[in-house]
SERO-842773 format. One line per field, with one value per residue (C-alpha): residue number from 1; y, z, x; chain; residue in one letter. Coordinates in steps of 0.2 Angstrom, whole numbers. Layout:
N
k [NUM, ...]
north [Y, ...]
up [Z, ...]
east [X, ...]
c [A, ...]
r [A, ...]
END
This chain:
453
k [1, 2, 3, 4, 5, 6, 7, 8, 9, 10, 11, 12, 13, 14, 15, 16, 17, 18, 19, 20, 21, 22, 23, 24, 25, 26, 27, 28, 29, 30, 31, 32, 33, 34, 35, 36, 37, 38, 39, 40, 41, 42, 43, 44, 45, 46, 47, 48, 49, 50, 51, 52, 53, 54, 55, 56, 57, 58, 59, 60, 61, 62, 63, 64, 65, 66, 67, 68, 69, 70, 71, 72, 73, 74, 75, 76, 77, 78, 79, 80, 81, 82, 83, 84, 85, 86, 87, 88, 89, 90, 91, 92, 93, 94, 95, 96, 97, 98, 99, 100, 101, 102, 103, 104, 105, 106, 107, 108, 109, 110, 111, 112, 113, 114, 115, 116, 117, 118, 119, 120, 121, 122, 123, 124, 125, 126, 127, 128, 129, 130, 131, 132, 133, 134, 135, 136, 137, 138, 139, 140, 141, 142, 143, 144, 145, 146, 147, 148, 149, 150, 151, 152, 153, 154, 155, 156, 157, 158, 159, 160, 161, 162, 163, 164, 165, 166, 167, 168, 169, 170, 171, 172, 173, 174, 175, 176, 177, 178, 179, 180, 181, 182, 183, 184, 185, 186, 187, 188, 189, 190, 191, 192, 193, 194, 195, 196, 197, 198, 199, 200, 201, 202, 203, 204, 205, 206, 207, 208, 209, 210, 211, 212, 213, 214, 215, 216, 217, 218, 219, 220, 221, 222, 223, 224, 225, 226, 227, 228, 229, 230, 231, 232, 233, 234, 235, 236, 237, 238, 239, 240, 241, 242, 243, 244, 245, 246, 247, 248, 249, 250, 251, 252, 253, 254, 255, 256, 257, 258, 259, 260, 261, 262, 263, 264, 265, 266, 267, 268, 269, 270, 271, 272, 273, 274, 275, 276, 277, 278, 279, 280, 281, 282, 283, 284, 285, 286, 287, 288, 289, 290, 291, 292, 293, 294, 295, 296, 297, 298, 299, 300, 301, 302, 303, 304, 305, 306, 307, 308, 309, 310, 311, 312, 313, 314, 315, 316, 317, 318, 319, 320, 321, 322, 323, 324, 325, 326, 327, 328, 329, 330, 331, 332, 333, 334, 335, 336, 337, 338, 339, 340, 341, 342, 343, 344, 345, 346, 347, 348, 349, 350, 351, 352, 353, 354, 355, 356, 357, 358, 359, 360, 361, 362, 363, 364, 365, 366, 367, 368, 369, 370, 371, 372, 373, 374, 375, 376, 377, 378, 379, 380, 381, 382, 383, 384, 385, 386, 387, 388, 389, 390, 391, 392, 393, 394, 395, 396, 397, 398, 399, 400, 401, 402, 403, 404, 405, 406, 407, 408, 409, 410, 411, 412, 413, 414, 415, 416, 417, 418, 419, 420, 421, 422, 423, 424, 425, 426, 427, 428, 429, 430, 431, 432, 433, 434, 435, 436, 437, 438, 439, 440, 441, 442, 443, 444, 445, 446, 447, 448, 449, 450, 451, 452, 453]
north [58, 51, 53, 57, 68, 59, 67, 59, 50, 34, 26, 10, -2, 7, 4, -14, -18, -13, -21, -39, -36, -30, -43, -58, -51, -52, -68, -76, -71, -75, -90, -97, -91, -91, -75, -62, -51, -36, -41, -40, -23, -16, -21, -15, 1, 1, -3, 13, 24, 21, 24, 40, 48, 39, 48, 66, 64, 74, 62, 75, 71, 52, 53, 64, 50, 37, 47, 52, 32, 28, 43, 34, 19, 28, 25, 5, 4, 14, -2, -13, -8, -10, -25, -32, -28, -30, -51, -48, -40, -54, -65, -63, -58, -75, -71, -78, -94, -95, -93, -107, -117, -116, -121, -136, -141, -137, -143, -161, -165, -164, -150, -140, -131, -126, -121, -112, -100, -97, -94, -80, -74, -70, -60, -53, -44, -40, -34, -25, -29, -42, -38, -37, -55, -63, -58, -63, -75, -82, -83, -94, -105, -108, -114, -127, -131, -135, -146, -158, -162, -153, -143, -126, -121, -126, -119, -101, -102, -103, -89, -76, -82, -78, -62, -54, -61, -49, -36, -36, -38, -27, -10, -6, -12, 4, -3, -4, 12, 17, 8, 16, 33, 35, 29, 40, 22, 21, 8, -1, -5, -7, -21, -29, -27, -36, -51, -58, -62, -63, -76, -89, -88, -91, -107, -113, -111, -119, -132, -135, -132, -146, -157, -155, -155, -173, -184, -187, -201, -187, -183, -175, -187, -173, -158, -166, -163, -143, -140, -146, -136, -120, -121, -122, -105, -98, -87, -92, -82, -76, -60, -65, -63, -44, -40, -49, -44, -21, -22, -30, -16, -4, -11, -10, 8, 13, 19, 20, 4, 15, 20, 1, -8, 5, 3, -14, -17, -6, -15, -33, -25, -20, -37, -46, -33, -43, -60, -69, -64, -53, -38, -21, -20, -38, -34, -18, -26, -39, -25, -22, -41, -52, -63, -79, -94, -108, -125, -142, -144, -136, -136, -125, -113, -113, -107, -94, -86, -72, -53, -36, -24, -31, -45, -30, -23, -37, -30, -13, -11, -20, -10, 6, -2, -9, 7, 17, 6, 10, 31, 28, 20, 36, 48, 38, 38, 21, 14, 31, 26, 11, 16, 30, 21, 9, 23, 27, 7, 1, 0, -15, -17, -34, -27, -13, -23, -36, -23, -13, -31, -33, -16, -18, -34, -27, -12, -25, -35, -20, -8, -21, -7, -10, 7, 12, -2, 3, 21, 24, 10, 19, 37, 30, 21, 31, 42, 23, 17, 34, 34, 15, 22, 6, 9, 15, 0, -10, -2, -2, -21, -25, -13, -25, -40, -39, -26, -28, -47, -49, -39, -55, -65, -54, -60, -40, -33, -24, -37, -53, -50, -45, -62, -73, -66, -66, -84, -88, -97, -90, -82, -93, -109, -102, -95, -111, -111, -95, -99, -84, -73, -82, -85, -65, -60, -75, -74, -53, -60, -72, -64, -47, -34, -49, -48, -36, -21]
up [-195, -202, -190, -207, -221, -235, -252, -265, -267, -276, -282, -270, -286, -284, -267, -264, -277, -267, -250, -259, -268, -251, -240, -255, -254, -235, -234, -246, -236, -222, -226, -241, -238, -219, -218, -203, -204, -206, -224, -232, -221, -228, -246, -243, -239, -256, -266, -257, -256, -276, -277, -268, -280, -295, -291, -287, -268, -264, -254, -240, -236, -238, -225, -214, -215, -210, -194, -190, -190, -181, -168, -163, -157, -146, -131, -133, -137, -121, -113, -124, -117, -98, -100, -105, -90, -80, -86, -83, -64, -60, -67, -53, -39, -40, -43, -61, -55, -40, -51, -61, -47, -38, -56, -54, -40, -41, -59, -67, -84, -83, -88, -91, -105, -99, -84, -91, -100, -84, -75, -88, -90, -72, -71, -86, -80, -64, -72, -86, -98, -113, -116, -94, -92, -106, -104, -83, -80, -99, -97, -82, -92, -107, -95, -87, -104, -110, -93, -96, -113, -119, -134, -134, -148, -141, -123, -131, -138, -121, -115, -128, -128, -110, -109, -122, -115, -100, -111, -117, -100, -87, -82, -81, -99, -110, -125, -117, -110, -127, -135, -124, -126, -144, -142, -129, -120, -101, -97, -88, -99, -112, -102, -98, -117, -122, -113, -123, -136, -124, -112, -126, -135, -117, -114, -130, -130, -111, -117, -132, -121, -110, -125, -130, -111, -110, -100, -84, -90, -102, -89, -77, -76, -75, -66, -49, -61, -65, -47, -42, -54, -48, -33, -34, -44, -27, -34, -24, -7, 1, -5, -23, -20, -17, -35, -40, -27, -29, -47, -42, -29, -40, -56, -44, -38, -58, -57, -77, -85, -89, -69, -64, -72, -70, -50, -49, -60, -49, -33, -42, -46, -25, -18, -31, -23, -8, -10, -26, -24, -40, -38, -43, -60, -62, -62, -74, -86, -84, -88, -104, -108, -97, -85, -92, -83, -77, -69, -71, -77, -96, -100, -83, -91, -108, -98, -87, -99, -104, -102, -106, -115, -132, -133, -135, -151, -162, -158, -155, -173, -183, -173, -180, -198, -196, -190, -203, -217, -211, -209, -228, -231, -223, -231, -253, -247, -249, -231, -231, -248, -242, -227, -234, -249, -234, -226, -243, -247, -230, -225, -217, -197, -201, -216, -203, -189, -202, -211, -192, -187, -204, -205, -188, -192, -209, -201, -190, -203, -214, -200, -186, -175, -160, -156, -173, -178, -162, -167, -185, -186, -172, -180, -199, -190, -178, -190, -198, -182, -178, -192, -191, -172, -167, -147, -148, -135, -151, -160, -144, -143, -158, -162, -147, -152, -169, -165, -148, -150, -170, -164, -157, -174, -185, -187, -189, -178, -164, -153, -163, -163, -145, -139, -154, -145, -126, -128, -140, -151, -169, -172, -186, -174, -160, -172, -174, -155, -149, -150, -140, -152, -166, -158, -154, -170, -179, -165, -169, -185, -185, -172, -181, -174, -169, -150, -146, -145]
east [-128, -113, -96, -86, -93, -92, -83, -89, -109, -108, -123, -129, -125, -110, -105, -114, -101, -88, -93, -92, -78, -70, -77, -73, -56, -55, -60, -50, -35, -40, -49, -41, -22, -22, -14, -12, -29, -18, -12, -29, -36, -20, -22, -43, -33, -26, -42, -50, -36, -34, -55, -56, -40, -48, -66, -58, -56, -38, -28, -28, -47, -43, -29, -40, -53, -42, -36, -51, -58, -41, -45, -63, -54, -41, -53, -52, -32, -29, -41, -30, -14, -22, -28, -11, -4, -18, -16, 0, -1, -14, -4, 13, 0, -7, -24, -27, -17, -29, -43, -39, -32, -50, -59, -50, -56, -72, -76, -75, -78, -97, -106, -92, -94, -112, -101, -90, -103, -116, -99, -94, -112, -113, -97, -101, -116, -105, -92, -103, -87, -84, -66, -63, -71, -61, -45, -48, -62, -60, -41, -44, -56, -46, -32, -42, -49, -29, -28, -43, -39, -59, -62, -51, -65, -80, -72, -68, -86, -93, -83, -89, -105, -106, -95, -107, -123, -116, -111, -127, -140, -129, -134, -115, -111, -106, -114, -130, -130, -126, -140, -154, -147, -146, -165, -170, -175, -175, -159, -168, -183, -172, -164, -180, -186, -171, -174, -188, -177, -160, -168, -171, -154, -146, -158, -154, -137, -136, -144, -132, -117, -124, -125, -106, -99, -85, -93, -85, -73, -68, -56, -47, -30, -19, -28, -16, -1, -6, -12, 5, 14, 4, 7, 25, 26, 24, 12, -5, -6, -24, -18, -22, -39, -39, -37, -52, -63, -55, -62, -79, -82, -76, -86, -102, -99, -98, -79, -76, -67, -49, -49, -54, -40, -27, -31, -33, -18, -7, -16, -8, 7, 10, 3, 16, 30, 27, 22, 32, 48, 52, 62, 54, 66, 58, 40, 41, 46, 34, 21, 30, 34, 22, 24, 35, 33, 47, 38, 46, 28, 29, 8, 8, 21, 12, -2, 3, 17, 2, 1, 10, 8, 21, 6, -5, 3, -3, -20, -18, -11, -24, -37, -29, -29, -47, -53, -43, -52, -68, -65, -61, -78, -85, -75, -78, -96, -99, -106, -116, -123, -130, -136, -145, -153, -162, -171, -180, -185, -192, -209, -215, -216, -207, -196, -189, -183, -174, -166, -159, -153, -144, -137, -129, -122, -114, -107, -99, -91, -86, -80, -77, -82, -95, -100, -100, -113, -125, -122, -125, -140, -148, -146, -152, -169, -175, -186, -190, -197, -206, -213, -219, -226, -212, -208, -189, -187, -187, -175, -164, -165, -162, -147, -140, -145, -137, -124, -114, -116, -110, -90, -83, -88, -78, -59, -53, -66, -60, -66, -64, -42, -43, -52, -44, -26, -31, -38, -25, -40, -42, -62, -65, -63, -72, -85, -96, -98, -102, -121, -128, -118, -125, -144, -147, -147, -157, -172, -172, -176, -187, -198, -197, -212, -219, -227, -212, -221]
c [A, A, A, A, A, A, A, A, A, A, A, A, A, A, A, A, A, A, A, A, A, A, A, A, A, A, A, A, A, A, A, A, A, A, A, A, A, A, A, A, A, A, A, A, A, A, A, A, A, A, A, A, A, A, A, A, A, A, A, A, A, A, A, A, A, A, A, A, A, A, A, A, A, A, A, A, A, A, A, A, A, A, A, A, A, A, A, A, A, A, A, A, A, A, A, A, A, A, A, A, A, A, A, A, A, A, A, A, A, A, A, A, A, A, A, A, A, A, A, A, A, A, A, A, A, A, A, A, A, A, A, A, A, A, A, A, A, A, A, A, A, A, A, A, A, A, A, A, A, A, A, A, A, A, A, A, A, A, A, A, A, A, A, A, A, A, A, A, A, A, A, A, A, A, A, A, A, A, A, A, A, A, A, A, A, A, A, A, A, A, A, A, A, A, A, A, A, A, A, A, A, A, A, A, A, A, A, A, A, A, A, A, A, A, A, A, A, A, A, A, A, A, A, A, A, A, A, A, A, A, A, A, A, A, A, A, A, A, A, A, A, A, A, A, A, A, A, A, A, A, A, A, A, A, A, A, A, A, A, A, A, A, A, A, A, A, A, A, A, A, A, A, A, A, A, A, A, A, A, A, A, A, A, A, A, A, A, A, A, A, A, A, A, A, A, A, A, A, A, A, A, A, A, A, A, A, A, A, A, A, A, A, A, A, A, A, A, A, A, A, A, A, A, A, A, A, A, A, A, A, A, A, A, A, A, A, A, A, A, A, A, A, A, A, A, A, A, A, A, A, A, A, A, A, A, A, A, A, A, A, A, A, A, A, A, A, A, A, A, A, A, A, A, A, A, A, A, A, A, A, A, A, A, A, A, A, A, A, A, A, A, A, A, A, A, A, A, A, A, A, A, A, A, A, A, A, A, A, A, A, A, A, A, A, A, A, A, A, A, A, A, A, A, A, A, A, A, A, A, A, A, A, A, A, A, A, A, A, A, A, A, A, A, A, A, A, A, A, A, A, A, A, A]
r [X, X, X, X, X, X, X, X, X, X, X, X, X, X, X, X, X, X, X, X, X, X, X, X, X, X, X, X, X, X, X, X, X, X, X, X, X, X, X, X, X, X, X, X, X, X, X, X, X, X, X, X, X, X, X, X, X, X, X, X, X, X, X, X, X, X, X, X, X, X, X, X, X, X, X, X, X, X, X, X, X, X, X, X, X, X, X, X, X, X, X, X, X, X, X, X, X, X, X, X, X, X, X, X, X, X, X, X, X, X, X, X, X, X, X, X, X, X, X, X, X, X, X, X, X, X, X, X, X, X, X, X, X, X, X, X, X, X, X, X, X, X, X, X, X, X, X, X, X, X, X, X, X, X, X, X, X, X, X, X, X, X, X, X, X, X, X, X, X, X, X, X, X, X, X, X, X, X, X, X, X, X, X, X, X, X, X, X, X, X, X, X, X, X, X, X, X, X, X, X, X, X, X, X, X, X, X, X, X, X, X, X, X, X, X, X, X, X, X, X, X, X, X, X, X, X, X, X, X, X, X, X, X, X, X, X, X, X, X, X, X, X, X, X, X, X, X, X, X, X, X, X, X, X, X, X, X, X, X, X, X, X, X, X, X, X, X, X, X, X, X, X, X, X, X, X, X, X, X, X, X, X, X, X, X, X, X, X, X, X, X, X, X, X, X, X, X, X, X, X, X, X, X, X, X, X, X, X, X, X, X, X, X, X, X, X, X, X, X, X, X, X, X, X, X, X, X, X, X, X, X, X, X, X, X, X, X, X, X, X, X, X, X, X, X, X, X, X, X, X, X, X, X, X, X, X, X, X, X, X, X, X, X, X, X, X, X, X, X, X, X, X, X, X, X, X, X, X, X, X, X, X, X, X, X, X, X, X, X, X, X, X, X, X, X, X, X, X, X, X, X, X, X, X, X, X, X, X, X, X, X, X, X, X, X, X, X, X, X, X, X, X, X, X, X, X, X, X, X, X, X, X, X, X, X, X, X, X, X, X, X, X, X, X, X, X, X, X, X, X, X, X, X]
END
């Protein structure tokens, strides 16, 4: 069941212990000392490194649990390291400035935070990728956030809440087609199942969004000032349209996320040979150092000097610590120790589903993996929920509504450091706001087995 076999078997006092002591620790950095995240992973490291040799694990299987947790993130740092120079290629072809460029014409101050998260929803479930919609869509948003003087928070808030409700509802989302097939649940009763609680958290958080948005006297004094400054960066052309509209077509054909980025990215990178003026030498090492801009107008610069691959690394390297932590949890045996004390305690319908719902979100916050936490819960409950005669559909649903969902909320989750360094807003201050992220999980709850058969 478990991806690591563990080489040691603590007790649960034992390893429930260790959790808060880790997560106390974590915090405190991160909260207390405003450190990088990467200081307390590494010094979480340490404590487990210095556990395992304490309790006979040879440091051999300890570094062989760190690589092999390292090794089951390799797929998203690939993603990473595209989507840095995908921004970056969308950024000199025009199309993210055309993006913004068009939001400003067509948004005022009203509504827009509700705007901004049904806009993101819907290209959410297009797109059938959080990360893809943040770093593009989300990118766009945030820029136009800067310009009318709203909330960068409350803005950053609307964007994941709407990026994961499409995570979560599209039929071309990879954690939902991992959901229903750990399950054995058909994907597209599994997508259905999961509205019952999905369709209230959107509503509510619409409703709250609407609520926040500036009133129109909020304003918009200086949106002729940005749409002036972008367009002489000489980066808008019809041209800068293609981009968007190849990664919708090949998002809809199911072409897999590495395959779509790299085309489109290189379909960016072409179009930007032709229109914006930069020589070839130029726009290679724009992929490697992003795209820098140089307008008499300097919030315009702030705002499109994004992208590369180098603005990556900050990610990419607490990912590999993050994930290297958890192959060490694996490998002491503490999260195995936990999750297998749960099976032998629960028997309650209600008890059951609370339980999945709070495994999944502790896997998030210890691991800060996304697949991991859909994974591992679904494996430990299935025989649960069999054995409780609870449709797997439930199980399905709820792995997503507390697991693909919580990612974003954690400051070192994989998830969490890319959006806080795309959006270029920490996860602590968007956190409050992402109420669909923070609705899912507490409506699983309180419904529990409740008229979701």
């Amino acid at each position: 069941m478990f991806p690591i076999s563990p080489k040691h078997n603590p007790s649960l006092t034992e390893s429930i212990i260790f959790f808060i002591v880790t997560i106390s620790l974590i915090s405190y950095f991160l909260i207390g000392l405003g450190t990088s995240p990467h200081i307390p992973i590494l010094i979480a490291v340490f404590l487990l490194v210095l556990y395992g040799l304490i309790k006979g694990i040879s440091f051999k299987d300890l570094e062989e649990g760190m690589t092999a947790g390292a090794k089951s993130g390799m797929g998203a740092i690939f993603l990473f390291l595209l989507i840095g120079v995908l921004i970056s290629s969308w950024m000199i072809s025009g199309t993210i400035p055309a993006l913004i460029n068009t939001g400003f014409s067509l948004i005022g101050g009203t509504w827009f935070y509700a705007i901004v998260f049904a806009v993101t929803s819907l290209a959410g479930v297009s797109l059938g990728s959080s990360l893809t919609t943040t770093a593009t869509i989300g990118v766009a948003f945030i820029g136009m956030a800067g310009a009318m003087d709203a909330s960068m928070a409350i803005t950053a808030g609307a964007i994941v809440s709407g990026a994961f409700f499409g995570d979560k509802m599209s039929p071309l989302s990879d954690t939902t087609n991992l959901a229903s097939t750990i399950v054995k649940v058909d994907l597209f009763d599994h997508i259905k199942h999961m509205s019952l609680t999905t369709i209230p958290a959107f509503i509510i958080s619409f409703i709250l969004f609407c609520i926040l948005s500036p009133d129109e006297s909020a304003s918009i004094q200086n949106l002729a000032s940005y749409q002036t400054a972008l367009a002489e960066t000489g980066l808008i052309h019809w041209t800068s349209w293609i981009p968007l509209i190849v990664l919708v077509v090949m998002t809809f054909f199911k072409v897999p996320a590495f395959i779509s980025l790299a085309i489109t990215s290189l379909v960016a990178t072409l179009l930007a040979g032709v229109t914006s003026g930069l020589s070839w030498s130029g726009i290679w090492s724009i992929w490697f150092n992003g795209y820098t801009a140089s307008t008499d107008f300097e919030p315009v610069n702030s705002l499109l000097t994004k992208g590369g691959i180098n603005s990556m690394l900050f990610t990419i390297s607490l990912v590999i610590l993050a994930l290297g932590f958890g192959g060490l949890l694996f490998v002491t045996g503490i999260v195995p120790a936990m999750l297998s004390a749960l099976q032998e305690k629960l028997h309650s319908i209600r008890a059951i589903i609370i339980s999945t719902a709070f495994t999944a979100i502790g896997v998030n916050v210890l691991i800060g993996e996304q697949y991991l936490s859909i994974m591992l819960t679904g494996e430990t409950y299935k025989g649960m929920y069999k054995d409780a005669r609870l449709p797997n559909k439930v199980l399905s649903r709820t792995l997503e509504d507390a697991g693909t969902v919580i990612n974003p909320l954690v400051p070192w989750s994989v998830c969490g450091v890319f959006i806080a360094d795309v959006l270029g807003v920490p996860v602590l201050t968007y956190l409050p706001f992402a109420f669909f992220c923070l609705l899912s999980p507490i409506i699983t709850i309180i419904f529990g087995g409740k008229a979701l058969r």
